[in-house]
C-alpha positions, 0 to 999 in steps of 0.5 A: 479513504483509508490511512496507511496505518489503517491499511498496515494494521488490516494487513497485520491482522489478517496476513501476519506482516506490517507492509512499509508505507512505499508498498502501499503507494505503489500498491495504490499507484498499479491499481489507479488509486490517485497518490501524492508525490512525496517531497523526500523521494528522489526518483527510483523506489528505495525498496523494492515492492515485493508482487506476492504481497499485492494481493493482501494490500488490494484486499484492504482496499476493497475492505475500505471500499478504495477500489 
């Protein structure tokens, strides 16, 4: 399974952006891939997932062959 910064760099390379590592996990959690809970969040997500920019999160995971 890939790292978050190995999936923030593929995501800079080909999209031009740096996805925060809370998009990753919620990226991760909308298409099944299993997450462990972080000891720092408290409930409600910080900030906002941004849905135009889950389709270049999934294709670096279908890049490291995650989905």
């Amino acid at each position: 399974m890939a790292t978050y910064a190995e999936i923030q760099n593929f995501v800079k390379k080909k999209y031009d952006y740096t996805p925060k590592s809370c998009w990753i996990a919620h990226a991760k959690e909308l298409s099944g891939i299993p997450v462990k809970k972080s000891p720092r969040r408290t409930g409600k997500r910080v900030y906002p997932f941004p849905r135009n920019k889950l389709k270049h999160i999934q294709k670096a995971f279908h890049h490291y062959v995650m989905m």
